[in-house]
N, C-alpha and C positions, 0 to 999 in steps of 0.2 A: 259380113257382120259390121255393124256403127261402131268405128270405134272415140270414145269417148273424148269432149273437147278439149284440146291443150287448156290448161290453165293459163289467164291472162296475167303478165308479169307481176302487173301490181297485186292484183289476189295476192299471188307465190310472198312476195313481201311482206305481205299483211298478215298472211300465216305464219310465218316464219316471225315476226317481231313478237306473234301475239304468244308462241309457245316460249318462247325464251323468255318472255315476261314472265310465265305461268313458271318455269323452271326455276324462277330464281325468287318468287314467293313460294313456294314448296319449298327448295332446298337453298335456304340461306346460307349457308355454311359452307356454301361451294365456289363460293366468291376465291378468284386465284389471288395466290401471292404477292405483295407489290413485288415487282422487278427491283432487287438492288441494286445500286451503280456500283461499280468498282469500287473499291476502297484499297487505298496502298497500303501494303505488307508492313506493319508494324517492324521499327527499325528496333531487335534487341541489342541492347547496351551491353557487353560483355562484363560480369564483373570482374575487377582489376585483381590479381594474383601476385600477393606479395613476393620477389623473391626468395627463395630460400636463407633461410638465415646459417651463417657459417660462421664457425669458430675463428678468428685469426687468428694464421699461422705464426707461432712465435718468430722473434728476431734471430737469424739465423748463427749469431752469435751466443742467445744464449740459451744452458740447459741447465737440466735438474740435477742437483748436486747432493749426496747423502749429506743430511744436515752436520751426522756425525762426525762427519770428516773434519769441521770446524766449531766442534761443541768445545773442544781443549786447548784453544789457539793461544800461546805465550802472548804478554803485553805486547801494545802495537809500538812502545816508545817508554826507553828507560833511559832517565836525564844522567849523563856521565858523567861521573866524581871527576873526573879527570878533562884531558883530552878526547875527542872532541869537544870541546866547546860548541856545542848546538840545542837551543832549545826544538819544541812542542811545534812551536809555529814554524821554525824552518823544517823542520819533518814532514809538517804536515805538506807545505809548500812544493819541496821535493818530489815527495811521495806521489802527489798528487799532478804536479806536472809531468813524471816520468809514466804513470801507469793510466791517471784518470781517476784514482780514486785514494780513498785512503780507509776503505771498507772492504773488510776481509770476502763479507758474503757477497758484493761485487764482484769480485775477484773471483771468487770461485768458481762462479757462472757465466763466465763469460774468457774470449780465446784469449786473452791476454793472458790466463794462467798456461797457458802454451809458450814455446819461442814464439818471436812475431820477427821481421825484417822489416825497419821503421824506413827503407828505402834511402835514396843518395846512396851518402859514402856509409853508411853504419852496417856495420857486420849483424849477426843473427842474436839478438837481443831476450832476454828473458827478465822474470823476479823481475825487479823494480830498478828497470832501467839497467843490467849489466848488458852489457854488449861484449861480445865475443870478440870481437874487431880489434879491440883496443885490449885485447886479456892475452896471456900464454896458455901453451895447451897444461904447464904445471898448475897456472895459479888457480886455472879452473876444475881440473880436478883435487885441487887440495882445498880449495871453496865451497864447491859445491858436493865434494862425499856422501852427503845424505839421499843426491840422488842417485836410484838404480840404475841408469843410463847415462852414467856421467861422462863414460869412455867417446858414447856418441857425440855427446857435446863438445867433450874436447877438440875432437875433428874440427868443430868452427873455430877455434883460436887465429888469429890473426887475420881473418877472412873479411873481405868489405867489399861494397857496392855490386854490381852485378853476380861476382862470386858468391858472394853471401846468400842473395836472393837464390839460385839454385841450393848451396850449401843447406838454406834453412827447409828444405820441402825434403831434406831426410831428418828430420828435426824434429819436426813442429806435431808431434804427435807425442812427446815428454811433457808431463803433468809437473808445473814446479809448484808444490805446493805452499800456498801464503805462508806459513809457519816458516819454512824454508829463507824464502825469500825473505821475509823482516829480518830473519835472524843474520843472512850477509848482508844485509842492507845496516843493521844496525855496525853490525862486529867488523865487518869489513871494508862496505863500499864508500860508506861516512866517512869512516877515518882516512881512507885515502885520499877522498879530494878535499877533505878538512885540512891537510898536511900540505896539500897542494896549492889550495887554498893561502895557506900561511907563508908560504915559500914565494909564491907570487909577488903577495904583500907584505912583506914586512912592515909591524908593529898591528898585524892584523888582532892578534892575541889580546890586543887591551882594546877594544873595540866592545864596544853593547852586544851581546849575548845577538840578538837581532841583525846588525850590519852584519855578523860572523856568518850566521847562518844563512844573509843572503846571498853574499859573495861564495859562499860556500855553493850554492846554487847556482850559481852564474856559470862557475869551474866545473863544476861537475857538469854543465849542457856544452861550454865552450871550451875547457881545457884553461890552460893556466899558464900558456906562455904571451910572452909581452910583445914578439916579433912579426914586424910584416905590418903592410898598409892596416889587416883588417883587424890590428890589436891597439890602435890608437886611445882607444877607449880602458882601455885594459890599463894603460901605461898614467894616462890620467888619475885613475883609482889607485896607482901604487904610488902617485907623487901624493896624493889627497888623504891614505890610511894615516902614515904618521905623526898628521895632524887631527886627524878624529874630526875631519871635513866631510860630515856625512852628508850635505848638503849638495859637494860635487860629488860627490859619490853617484847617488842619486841621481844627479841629471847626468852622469854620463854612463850610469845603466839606460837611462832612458834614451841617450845620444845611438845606441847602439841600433836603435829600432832605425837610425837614418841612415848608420856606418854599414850596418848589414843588412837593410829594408832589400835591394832588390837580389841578393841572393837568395833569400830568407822567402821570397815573391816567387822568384824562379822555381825553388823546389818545393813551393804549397808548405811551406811551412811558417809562412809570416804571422798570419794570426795566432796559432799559437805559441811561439817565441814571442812576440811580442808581448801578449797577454802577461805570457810567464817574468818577464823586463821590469813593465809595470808593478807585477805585484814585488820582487824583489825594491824597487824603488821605495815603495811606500814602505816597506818593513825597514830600511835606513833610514829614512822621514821619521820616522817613529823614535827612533835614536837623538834625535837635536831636542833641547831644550826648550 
């Protein structure tokens, strides 16, 4: 049998172009897809998540106090017909440098209305600057009576410096309420170092209501003897009282910041003694003509 000629190359080509022409006028729509090149992965932007928003935690000193407990508080300061001789402004003075305030509802909410142990030499301290250290175990139960736990506090009497520090952590869990506390502060701890005060200084009594109550201030943070290198100062104000030299007065409250600056430095207590120096200073200033 003949079997039929190979097809010549170029034929095979010519056919083959002329049908794919013909395929792509019939079916236009058959055109393939352009090839897309790569394209890099879109970079998403996280969006930004605020942190959570939190209450802050109160000050670890202070808390919430039934209002009622200080709806009925006795006056904070009743000027004495008599002895002491101390106005408004030394109270406040006092007041304010022994506790930090001179605000009941301060007080209330905050641990100062606890014992505290001001460190050094001071025994276990309550109310408005009484220190235990310096008291009997009589004067403080005949003082303090009103509180329920007064037999505990007694145990502090006479106790200072490191003794104290342990003595006050069976303590410091006695609520002395502000009422309490102005009422020894007024009736009791005034007059004592007011007398002290006077004793120190003789002819301190005819002095401006003001020089009284600052020297009264002084005694009651430094005590009220004349003796030893570090009372130099002390000894000047008793030569200075009986002449109503408020002016040395003054500058040897201020002298004190230099007599006693580097123990006062040693035991973290400079700035404020000092502060407290100052402000007695200018309340004698205020005294001069």
């Amino acid at each position: 049998m003949d079997r039929p000629s190979p097809l010549h190359p170029r034929v095979f080509w010519r056919i083959a172009l002329a049908l794919s022409f013909l395929g792509l006028c019939l079916f236009p729509g058959c055109e393939k897809a352009p090839i897309q090149e790569n394209q890099p992965t879109p970079v998403v932007t996280p969006t930004p998540v605020s942190p959570p928003v939190s209450t802050p935690t109160p000050h670890k000193d202070s808390e919430d106090y039934p209002i009622s407990a200080i709806a009925e508080s006795k006056p904070l300061f009743t000027p004495p017909s008599t002895d002491p001789k101390i106005n408004q402004a030394a109270w406040n003075l006092i007041c304010d440098a022994e506790v930090g305030t001179t605000s009941e509802a301060y007080y209330m909410t905050h641990k100062i209305r606890f014992p505290e142990w001001p460190e050094g030499q001071s025994g276990v301290t309550w109310g408005i600057g009484y220190d235990a250290g310096y008291n009997t175990k009589d004067s403080i139960l005949r003082t303090w009576k009103q509180i329920s736990e007064v037999e505990r506090l007694a145990l502090c009497a006479g106790v200072k410096g490191a003794r104290a520090k342990t003595m006050w952590t069976t303590v410091d869990d006695i609520l002395i309420p502000w009422s309490v506390a102005v009422e020894v502060f007024n009736e009791t701890t005034i007059p004592r170092f007011y007398q002290e005060m006077c004793r120190a200084f003789p002819g301190a009594k005819e002095l401006k209501l003001d020089a009284q109550g600052a020297l009264t201030s002084m005694v009651y943070n430094r005590g009220g003897s004349l003796i030893g290198d570090s009372r130099i100062d002390l000894r000047t104000i008793a030569k200075a009282v009986p002449n109503k030299d408020y002016k040395t007065i003054a500058e040897a409250l201020r002298h004190m910041n230099v007599t006693m600056g580097p123990k006062w430095r040693s035991q973290g207590e400079y700035a404020g003694l000092s502060k407290r120096r100052e402000a007695e200073a200018r309340m004698v200033e205020g005294c001069i003509k």
